[in-house]
Each structure stands twice: as C-alpha cells, then as structure tokens.
Residue frames relative to the residue before (quaternion, step in Angstrom):
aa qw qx qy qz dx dy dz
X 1.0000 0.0000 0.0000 0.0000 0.00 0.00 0.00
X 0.1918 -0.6726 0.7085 0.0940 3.80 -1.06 0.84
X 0.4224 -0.5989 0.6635 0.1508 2.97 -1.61 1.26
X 0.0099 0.8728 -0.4842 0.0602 3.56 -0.90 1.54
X 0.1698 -0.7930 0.5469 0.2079 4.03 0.37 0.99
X 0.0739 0.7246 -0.6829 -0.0553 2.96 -1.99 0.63
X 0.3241 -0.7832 0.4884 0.2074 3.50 -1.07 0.41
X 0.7063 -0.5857 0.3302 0.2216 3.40 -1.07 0.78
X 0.6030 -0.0948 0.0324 0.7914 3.36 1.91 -1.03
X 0.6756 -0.2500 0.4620 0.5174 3.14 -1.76 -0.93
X 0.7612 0.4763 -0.2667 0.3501 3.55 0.56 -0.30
X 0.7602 0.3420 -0.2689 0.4824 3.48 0.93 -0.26
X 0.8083 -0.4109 0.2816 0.3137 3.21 -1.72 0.15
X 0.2954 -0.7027 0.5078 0.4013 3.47 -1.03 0.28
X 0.2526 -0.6832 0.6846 0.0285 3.35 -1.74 0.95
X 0.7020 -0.4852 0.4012 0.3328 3.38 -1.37 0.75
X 0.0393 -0.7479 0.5987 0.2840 4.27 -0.47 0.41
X 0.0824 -0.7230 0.6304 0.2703 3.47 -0.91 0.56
X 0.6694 -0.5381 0.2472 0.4486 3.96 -1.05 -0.25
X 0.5219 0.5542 -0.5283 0.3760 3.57 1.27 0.13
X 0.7020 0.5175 -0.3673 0.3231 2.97 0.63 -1.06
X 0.4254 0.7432 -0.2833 0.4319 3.73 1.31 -1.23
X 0.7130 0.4091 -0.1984 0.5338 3.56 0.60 -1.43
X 0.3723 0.8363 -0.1357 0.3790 3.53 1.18 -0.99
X 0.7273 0.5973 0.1898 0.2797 2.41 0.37 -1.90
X 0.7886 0.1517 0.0685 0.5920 3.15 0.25 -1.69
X 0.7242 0.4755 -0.2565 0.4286 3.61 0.96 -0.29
X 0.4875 0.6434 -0.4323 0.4018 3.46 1.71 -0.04
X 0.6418 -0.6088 0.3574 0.2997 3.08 -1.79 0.06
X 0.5033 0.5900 -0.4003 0.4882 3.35 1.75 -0.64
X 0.7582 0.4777 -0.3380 0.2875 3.46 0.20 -0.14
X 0.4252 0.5994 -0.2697 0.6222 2.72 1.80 -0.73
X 0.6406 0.4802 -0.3697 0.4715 3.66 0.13 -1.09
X 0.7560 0.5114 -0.2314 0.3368 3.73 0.33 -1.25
X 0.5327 0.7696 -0.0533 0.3479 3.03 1.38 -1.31
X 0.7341 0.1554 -0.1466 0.6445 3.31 1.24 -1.36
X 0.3000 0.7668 -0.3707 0.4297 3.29 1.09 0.00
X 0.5778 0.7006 -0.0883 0.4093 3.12 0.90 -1.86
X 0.8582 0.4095 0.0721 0.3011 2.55 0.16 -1.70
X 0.3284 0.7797 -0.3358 0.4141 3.39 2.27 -0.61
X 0.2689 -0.6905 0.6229 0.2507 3.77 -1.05 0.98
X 0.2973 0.7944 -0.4188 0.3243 3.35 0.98 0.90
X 0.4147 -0.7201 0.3657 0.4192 4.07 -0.16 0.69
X 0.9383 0.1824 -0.1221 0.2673 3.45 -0.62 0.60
X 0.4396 0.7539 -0.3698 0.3190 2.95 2.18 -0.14
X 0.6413 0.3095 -0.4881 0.5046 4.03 0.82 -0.23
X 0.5201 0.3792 -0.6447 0.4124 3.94 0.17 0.57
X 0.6959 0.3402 -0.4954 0.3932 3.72 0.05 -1.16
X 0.5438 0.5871 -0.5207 0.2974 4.26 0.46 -0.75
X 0.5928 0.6598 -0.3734 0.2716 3.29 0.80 -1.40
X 0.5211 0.6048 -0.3454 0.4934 3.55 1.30 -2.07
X 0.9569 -0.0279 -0.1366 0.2546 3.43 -0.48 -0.42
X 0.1141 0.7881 -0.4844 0.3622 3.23 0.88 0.96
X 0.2245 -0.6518 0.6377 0.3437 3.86 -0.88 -0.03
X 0.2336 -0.7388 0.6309 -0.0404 3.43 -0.88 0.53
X 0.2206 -0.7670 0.6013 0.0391 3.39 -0.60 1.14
X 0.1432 -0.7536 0.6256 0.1424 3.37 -1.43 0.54
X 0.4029 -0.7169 0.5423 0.1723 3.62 -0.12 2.17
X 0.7370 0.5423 -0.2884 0.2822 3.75 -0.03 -0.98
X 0.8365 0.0660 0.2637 0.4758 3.12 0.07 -1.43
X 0.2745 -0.7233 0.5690 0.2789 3.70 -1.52 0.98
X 0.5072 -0.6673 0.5174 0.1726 3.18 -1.07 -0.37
X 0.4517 -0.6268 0.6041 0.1952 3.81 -0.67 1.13
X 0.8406 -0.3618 0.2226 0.3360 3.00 -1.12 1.31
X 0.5872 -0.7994 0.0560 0.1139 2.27 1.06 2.29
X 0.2178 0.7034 -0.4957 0.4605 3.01 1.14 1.71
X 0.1882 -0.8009 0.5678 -0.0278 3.32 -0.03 1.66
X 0.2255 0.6208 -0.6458 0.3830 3.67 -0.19 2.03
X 0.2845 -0.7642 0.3879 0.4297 3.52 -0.77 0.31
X 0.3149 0.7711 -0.5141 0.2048 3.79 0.91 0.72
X 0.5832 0.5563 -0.1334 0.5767 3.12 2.17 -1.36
X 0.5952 0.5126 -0.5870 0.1960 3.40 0.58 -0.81
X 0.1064 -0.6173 0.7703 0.1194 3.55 -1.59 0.25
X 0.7105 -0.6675 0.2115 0.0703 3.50 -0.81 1.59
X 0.2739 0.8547 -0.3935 -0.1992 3.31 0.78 -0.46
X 0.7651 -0.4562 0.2605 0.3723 3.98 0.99 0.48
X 0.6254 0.5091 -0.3090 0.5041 3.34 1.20 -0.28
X 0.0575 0.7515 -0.6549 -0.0545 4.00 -1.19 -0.14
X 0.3775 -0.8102 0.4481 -0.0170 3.51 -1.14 1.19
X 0.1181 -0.8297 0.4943 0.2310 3.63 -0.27 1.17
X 0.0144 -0.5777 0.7901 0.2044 3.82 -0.95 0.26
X 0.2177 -0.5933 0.7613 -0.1449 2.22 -1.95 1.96
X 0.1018 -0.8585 0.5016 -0.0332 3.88 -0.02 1.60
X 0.7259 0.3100 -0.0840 0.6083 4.01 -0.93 0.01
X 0.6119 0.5655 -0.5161 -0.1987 3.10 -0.30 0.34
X 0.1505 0.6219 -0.6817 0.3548 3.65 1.12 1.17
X 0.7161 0.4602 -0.3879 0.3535 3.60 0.03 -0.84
X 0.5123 0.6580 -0.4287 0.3476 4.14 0.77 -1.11
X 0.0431 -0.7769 0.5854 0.2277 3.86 0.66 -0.99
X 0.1187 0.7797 -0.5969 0.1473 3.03 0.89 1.22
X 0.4268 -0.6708 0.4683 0.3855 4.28 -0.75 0.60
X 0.8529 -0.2006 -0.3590 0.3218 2.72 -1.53 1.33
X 0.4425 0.7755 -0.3300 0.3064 4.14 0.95 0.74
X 0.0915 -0.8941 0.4007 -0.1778 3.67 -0.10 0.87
X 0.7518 0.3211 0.1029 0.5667 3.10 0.84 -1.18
X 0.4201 -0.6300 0.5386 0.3695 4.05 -1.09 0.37
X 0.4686 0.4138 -0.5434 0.5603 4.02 1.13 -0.34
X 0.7845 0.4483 -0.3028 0.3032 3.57 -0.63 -1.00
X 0.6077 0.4764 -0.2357 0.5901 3.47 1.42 -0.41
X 0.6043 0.4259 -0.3166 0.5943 3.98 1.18 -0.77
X 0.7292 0.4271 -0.2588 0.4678 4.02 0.11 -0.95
X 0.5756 0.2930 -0.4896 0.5858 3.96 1.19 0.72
X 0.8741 0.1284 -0.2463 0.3986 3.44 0.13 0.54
X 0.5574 0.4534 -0.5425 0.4353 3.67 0.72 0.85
X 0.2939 0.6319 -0.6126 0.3729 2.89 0.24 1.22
X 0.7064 0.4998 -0.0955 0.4920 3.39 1.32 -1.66
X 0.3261 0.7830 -0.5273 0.0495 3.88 0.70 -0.36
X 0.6117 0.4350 -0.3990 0.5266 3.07 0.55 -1.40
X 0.6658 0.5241 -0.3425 0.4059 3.53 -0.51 -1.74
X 0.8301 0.1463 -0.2753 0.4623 4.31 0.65 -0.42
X 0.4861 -0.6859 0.4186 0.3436 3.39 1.31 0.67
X 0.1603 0.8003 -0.5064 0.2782 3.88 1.35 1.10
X 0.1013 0.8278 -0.5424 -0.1010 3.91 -0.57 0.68
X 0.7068 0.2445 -0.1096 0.6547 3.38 1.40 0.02
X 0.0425 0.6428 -0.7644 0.0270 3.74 -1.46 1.42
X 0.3526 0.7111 -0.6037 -0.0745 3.44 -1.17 0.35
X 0.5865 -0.3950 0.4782 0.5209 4.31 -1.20 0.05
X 0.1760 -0.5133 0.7870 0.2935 3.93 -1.47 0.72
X 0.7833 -0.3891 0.3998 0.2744 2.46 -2.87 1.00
X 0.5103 0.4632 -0.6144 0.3842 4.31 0.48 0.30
X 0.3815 -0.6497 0.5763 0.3165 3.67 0.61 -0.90
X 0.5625 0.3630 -0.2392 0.7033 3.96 1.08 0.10
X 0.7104 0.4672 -0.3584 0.3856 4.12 0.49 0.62
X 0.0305 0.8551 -0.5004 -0.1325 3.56 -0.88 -0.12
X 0.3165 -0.7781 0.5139 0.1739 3.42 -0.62 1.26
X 0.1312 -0.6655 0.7344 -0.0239 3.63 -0.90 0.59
X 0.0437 -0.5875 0.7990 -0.1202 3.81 -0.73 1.28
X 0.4863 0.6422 -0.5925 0.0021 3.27 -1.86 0.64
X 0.7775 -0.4475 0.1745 0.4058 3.70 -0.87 0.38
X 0.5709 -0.6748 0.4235 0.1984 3.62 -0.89 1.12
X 0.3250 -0.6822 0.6001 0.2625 3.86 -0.18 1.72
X 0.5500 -0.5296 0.5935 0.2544 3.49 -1.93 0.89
X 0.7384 0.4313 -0.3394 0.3918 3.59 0.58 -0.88
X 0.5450 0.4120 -0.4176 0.5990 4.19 1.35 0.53
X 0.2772 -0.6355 0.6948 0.1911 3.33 -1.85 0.60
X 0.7694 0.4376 -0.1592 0.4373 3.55 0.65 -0.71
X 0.4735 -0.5582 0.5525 0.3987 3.92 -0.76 0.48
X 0.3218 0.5128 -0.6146 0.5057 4.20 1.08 -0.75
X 0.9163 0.3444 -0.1967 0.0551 2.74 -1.03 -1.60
X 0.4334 0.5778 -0.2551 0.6429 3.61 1.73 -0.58
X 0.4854 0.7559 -0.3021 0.3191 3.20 0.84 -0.77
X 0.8569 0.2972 0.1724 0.3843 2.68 0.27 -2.17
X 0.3627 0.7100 -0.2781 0.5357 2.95 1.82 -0.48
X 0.8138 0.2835 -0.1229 0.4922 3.66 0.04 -1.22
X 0.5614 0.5002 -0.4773 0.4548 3.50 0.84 -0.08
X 0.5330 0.6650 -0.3266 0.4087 3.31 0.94 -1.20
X 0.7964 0.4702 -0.1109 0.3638 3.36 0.68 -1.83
X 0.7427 0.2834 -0.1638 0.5842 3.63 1.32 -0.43
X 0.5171 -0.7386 0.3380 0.2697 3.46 1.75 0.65
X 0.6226 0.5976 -0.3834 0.3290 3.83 1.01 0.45
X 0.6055 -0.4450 0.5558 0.3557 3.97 -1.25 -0.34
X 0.0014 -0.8949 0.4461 0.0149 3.42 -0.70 0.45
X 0.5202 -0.5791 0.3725 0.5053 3.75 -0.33 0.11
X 0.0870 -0.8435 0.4699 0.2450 3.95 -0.07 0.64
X 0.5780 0.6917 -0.3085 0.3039 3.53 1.49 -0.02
X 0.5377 0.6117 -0.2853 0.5053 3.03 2.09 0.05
X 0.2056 0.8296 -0.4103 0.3181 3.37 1.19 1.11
X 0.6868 0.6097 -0.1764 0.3542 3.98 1.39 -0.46
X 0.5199 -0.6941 0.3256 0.3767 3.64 -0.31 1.08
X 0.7298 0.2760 -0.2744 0.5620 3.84 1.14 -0.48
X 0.1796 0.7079 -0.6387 0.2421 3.92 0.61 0.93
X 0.4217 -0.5768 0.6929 0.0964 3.54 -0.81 1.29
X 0.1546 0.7691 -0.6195 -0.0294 3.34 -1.75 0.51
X 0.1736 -0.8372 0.4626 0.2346 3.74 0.71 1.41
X 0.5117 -0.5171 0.6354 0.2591 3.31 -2.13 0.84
X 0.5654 -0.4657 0.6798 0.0365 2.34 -2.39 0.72
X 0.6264 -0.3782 0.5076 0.4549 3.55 -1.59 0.02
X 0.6796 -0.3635 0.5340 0.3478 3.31 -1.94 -0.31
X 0.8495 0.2172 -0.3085 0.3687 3.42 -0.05 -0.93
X 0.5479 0.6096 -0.3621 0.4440 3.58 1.61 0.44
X 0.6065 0.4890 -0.3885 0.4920 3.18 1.48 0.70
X 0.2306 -0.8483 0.4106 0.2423 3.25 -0.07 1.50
X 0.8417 0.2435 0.0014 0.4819 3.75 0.94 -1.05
X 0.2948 0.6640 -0.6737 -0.1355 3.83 -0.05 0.03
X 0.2962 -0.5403 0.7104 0.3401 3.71 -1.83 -0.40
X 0.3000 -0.7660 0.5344 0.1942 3.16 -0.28 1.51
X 0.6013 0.5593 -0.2653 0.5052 3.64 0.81 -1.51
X 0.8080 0.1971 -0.4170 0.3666 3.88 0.00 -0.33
X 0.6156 0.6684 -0.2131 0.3590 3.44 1.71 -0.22
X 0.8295 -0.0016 -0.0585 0.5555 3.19 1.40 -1.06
C-alpha cells in the first residue's frame, strides 16, 4: 500500500486518500456535476471546474498537510499528463481510449498502477511507480513518454503538482492492491 494525499479543492488542505473514499470520490455526483461542466465549450469553464475539483497528489504526501514541495515526503509513485491529444497527430490516435489501448498491454512491463481521461476529456493520466535508474520525476517523466511514444506536459515536474479526477468509467486501470 502507498500512502497517497489529496485535497478536497484547490483550496483546502491535504488529507490522507484511503480507497473508500477514492471510490467515493470518483463515483459522486459533484464530480460528475464538474466534469461536464468541464467539459462546456464555454471560455474558462475547465479552469473554474478545476477550483473545485478534488485533486490528488500521485507523488508525494504532505506535512501537516501543507501541500508545498518543501513538505513533500515521497511516496514512490510519479504522474504523466498526457494533454492535446487530437492535436499530437500521433498515427492512427485521437482520443485518450485510443491513446490508453496502445500501451495497456505493457503495464506491468511499465510498472503503470493507474490510467484514467483528465477532467478536459482530450487528456490522459498515466500514474505509475518511480524507475530506480531516475532521481527526478523529469526524468521518470520522460522515460514513460518515451515508452508509450507520446508528448507530455513537462511542467508537471513538482512534488505538490495537483492532478484533478475524472468520473469512474473514465478510469481505465487502477491497481487497487499496489495502490491501496
């Protein structure tokens, strides 16, 4: 089990996620509510969604749940954000399913414990376990992009990087057992 903080919004404290809540979580209606919301071809509506989203933090807990990366305290994991990808012209790829179903075959083989669509609906998170042969989340980073052949968000490189959930059925994979 990895110890994994999340926060209720952008605005509150981090707190300890266990997997009820997690399930919780993704299966409520406020998210749902936010979610399509999100999704509005409406200016700004996936910034204001973000604001109150919960947002998990794959990497790292947090000292008295002050979510800075002076506090962060590893916990082994590191998140790709995988943005645009209609836009990547990646060959025959379009979509985060169509982008998740070239490489979930490989999980194990990329030590992958979490796939799911971010709250834009045109993203894909990719959470899995930190290679020994990287020091840096950069570098893990890149690593897995390499490995699943995509572009990635390189600014998501910080121990207290927020990453907001998705519905249930927009999680394609979790490993509950190495997660909770």
């Amino acid at each position: 089990m990895i110890q994994i903080d999340y926060v209720k919004n952008v605005r509150s404290r981090c707190e300890r996620l266990s997997k009820e809540l997690f399930i919780g979580l993704i299966n409520s209606a406020e998210v749902r509510r936010w979610i399509s919301y999100a999704r509005l071809e409406e200016e700004g509506a996936l910034e204001r969604a973000k604001g109150e989203l919960p947002g998990i933090c794959w990497q790292a807990t947090f000292k008295e749940g002050r979510r800075t990366d002076a506090n962060a305290q590893p916990n082994g994991l590191c998140a790709l954000d995988i943005d645009h990808i209609r836009q990547m012209g990646l060959p025959g790829i379009s979509t985060p399913e169509e982008l998740w179903l070239s490489f979930r075959e490989r999980v194990d083989e990329l030590d992958i414990v979490c796939v799911h669509k971010t709250p834009s609906g045109d993203g894909l998170r990719v959470v899995f376990l930190c290679q020994p042969q990287f020091n840096t989340l950069a570098d893990n980073q890149a690593w897995l992009a390499g490995e699943i052949g995509c572009q990635y968000d390189a600014v998501c490189k910080d121990w207290a990087r927020l990453y907001f959930i998705s519905v249930a059925e927009e999680f394609y994979y979790v490993d509950w057992e190495t997660l909770f």
